[in-house]
DRENBA-757780 format. One record per atom (N, C-alpha, C): x, y, z. Coordinates in steps of 0.02 Angstrom, whole numbers, plus 50000, padded with zeros to 5 digits. Layout:
// residues N
XYZ
...
//
This chain:
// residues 60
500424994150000
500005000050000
500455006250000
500245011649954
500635018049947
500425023349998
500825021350060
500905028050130
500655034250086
500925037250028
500835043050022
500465045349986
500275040549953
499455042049910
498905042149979
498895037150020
498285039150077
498285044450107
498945046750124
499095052950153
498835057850106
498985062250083
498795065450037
498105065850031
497515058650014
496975057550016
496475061750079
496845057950136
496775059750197
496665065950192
497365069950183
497215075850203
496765081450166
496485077950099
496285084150075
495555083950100
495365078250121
494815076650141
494585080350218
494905081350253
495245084350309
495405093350296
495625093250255
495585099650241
494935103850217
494825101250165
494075102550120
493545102750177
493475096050233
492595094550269
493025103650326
493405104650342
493515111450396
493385116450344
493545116450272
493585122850225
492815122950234
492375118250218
491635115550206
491205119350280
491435117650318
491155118750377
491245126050392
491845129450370
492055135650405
491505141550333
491355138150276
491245144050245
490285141950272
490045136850269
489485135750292
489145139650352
489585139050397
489465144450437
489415149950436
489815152350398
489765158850365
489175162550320
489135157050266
488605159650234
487845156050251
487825153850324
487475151250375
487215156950403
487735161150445
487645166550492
487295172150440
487455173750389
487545178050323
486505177250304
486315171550296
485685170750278
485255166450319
485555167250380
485065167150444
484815157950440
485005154850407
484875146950424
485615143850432
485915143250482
486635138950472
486475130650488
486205129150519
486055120750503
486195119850435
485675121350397
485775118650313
486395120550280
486725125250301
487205127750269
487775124650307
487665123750360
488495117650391
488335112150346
487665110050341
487875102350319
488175102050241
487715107350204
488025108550132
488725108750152
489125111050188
489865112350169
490155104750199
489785104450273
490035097250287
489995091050208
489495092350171
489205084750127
489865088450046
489985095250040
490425095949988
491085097449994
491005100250065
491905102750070
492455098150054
492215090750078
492775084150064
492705083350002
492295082649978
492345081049902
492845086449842
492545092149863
493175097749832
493925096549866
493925095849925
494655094949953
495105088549919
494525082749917
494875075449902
495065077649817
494795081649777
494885082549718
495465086749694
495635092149745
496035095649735
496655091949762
496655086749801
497275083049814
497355079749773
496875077449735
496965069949673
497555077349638
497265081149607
497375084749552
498175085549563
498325090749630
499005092849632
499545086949641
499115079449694
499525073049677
499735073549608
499405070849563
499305068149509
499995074349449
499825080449487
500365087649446
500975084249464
501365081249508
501815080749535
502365075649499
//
């Protein structure tokens, strides 16, 4: 198993669900419902994060 492909995986996933969560709140507080808007960032932030790690992996 490739340590540094999971890593990488890991982290963008990890990065993205906090990016997800932190703007959710934001544009939570911003239009007065943040429940729906944490979970939107919680259910997309990993998915943009895990993608942007494939991508810059994959540049390397």
């Amino acid at each position: 198993m490739n340590k540094g492909k999971n890593k990488s995986v890991g982290l963008g996933l990890v990065f993205g669900a906090s990016f997800g969560v932190t703007v959710g709140a934001i544009v939570g507080a911003i239009t007065g419902n943040v429940p729906f808007w944490v979970s939107i960032g919680v259910a997309l932030g990993p998915a943009i994060g895990m993608t942007i790690a494939m991508i810059v992996k994959n540049a390397k």
